[in-house]
C-alpha positions as CSV (number, residue, x, y, z in Angstrom):
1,X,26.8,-60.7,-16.0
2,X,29.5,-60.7,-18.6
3,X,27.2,-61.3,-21.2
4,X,27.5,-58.2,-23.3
5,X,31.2,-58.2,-23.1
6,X,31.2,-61.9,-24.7
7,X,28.8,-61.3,-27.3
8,X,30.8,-58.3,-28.2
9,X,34.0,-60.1,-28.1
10,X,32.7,-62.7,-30.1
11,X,31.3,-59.7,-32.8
12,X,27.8,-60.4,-32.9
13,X,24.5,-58.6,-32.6
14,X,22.3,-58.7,-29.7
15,X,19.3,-59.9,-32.6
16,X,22.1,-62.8,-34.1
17,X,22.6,-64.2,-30.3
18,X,18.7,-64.0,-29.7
19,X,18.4,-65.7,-33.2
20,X,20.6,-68.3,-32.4
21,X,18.9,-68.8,-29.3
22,X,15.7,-68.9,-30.3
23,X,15.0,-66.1,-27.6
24,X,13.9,-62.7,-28.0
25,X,16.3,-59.6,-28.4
26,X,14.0,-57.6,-26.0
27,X,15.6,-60.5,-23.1
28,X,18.7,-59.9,-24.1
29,X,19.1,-56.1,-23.7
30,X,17.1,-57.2,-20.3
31,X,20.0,-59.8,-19.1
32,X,22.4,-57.4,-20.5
33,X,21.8,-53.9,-18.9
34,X,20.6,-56.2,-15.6
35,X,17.0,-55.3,-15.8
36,X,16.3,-59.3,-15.7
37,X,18.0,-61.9,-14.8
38,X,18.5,-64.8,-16.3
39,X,17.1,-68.1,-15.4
40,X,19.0,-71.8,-15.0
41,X,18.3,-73.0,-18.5
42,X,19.0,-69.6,-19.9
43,X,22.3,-69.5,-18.1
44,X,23.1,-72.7,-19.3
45,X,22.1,-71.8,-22.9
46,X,24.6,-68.7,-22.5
47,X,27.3,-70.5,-21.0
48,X,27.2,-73.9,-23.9
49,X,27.1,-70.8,-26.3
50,X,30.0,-69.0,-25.7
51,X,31.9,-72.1,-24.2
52,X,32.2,-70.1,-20.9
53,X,31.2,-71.5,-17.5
54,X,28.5,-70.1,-15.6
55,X,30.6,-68.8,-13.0
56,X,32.2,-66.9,-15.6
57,X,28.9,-65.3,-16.6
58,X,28.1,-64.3,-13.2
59,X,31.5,-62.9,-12.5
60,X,32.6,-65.4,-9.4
61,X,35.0,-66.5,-11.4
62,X,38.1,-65.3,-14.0
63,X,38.5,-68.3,-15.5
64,X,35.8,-69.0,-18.6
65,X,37.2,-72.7,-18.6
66,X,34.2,-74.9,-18.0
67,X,34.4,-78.9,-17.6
68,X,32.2,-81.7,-18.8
């Protein structure tokens, strides 16, 4: 998942995205070095975050353009 790579891109901490989340920064290290993976809602609370569709999270896609 290319969540690390946005949340780095984006210059934020893994405890500010897990804060803003309401989540804990334990689960995000866990989504992020792919020791858990991440459920529906969380994937949709990833992908309205970084304004990145989910296939763009999960790497099927190269395009982080997401329509409503």
């Amino acid at each position: 998942m290319r969540l690390k790579q946005l949340r780095k891109n984006k210059g934020i901490s893994q405890l500010k995205l897990a804060m803003d989340l309401n989540m804990n920064q334990n689960s995000i290290s866990r989504y992020e070095n792919g020791i858990r993976e991440a459920d529906y809602a969380t994937l949709i609370k990833f992908a309205d975050y970084f304004k990145v569709s989910i296939d763009y999270l999960l790497e099927r896609t190269d395009n982080p353009n997401y329509y409503k």
